[in-house]
TIBAKE-302363 format. One line per field, with one value per residue (C-alpha): x, y, z; residue number from 1. Coordinates in Angstrom, 3 decimals. Layout:
! residues N
u	[X ...]
v	[Y ...]
w	[Z ...]
num	[NUM ...]
//
This chain:
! residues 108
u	[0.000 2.825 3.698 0.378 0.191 4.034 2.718 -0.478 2.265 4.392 1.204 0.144 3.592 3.378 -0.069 0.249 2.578 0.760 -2.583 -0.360 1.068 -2.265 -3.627 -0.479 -1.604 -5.078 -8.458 -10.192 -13.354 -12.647 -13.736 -11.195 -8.430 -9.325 -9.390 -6.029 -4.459 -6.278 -4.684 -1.382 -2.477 -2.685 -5.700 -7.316 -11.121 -13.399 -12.818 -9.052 -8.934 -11.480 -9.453 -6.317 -7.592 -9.541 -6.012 -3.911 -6.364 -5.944 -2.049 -2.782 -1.289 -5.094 -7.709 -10.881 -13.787 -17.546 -19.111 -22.338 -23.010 -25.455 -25.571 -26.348 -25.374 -22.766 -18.870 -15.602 -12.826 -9.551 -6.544 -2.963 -2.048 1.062 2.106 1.318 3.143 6.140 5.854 5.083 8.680 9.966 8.671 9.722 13.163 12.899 11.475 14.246 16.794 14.992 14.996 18.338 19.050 17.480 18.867 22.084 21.947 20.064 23.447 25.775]
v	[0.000 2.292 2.489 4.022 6.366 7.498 7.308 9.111 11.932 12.029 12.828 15.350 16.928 17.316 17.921 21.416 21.247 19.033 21.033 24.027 22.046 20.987 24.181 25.454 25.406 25.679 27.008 23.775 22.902 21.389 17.734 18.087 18.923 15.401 13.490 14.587 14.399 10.563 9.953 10.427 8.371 11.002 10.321 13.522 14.122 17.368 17.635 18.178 19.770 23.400 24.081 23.925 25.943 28.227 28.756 28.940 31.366 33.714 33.713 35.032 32.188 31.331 33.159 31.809 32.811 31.723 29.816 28.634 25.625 23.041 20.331 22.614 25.629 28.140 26.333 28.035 27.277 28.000 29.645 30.407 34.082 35.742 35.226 31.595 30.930 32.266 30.315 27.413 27.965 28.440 24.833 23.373 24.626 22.848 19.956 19.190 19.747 17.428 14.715 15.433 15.057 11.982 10.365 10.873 9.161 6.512 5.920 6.129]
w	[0.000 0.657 -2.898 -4.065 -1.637 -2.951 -6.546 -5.756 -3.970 -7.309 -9.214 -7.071 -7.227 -10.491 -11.358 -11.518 -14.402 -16.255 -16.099 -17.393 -19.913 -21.108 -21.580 -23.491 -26.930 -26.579 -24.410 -23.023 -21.095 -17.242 -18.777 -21.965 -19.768 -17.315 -20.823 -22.133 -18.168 -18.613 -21.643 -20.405 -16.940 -15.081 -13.042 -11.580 -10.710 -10.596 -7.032 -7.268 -10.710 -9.868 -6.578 -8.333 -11.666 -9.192 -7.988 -11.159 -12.036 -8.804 -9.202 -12.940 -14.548 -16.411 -17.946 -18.484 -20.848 -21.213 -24.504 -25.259 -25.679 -27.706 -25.273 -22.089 -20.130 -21.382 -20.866 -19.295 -21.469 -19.516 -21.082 -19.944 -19.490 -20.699 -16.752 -17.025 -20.339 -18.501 -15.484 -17.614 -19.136 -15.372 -14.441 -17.998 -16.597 -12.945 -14.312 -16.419 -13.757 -11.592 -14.156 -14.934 -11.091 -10.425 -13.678 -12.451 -9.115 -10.734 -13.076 -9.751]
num	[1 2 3 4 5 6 7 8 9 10 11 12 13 14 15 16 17 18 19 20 21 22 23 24 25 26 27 28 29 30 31 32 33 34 35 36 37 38 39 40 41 42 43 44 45 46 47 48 49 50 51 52 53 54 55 56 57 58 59 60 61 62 63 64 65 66 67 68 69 70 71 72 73 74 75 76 77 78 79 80 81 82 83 84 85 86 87 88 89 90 91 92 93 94 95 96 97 98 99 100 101 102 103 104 105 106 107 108]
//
């Protein structure tokens, strides 16, 4: 049991990045960004994903905007800011140090 509660610590670790990463190229909908985070397993539900966007969003790393839609109420499509493409390069950065890192005491 001690191993998924490690794994489920690594994803949450990183989560943050990946929801950035996500959103890099393009506005999505809350349940697009769970299905692309799914595809990659990256298992994340509603209940972690808004606190964490509603956060993203304070810090002014995303934007969000409203759309209609055919199926239901209007959607909000979240979008990275100027601020949050920068700190998306920022964590880019850290992220490949700490690979880098842990590669090399892996190869000790």
């Amino acid at each position: 049991m001690k191993l998924e509660n490690t794994k489920a610590q690594m994803r949450k670790g990183v989560l943050e990045y990946c929801i950035l990463l996500v959103l890099e190229n393009r506005p999505l909908y809350v349940s697009d960004i769970i299905q692309n985070l799914e595809k990659s397993k990256m298992i994340v539900v509603e209940g972690t994903l808004y606190p964490m966007l509603t956060r993203l969003k304070n810090e002014g790393y995303l934007g969000y905007r409203w759309e209609e839609s055919l199926q239901g109420p209007p959607r909000k499509y979240y979008e990275l800011t100027e601020t949050g493409k920068s700190f998306l390069q920022e964590l880019a950065n850290v992220w490949n140090d700490l690979v880098h890192s842990v590669f090399q005491i892996n190869n000790r």
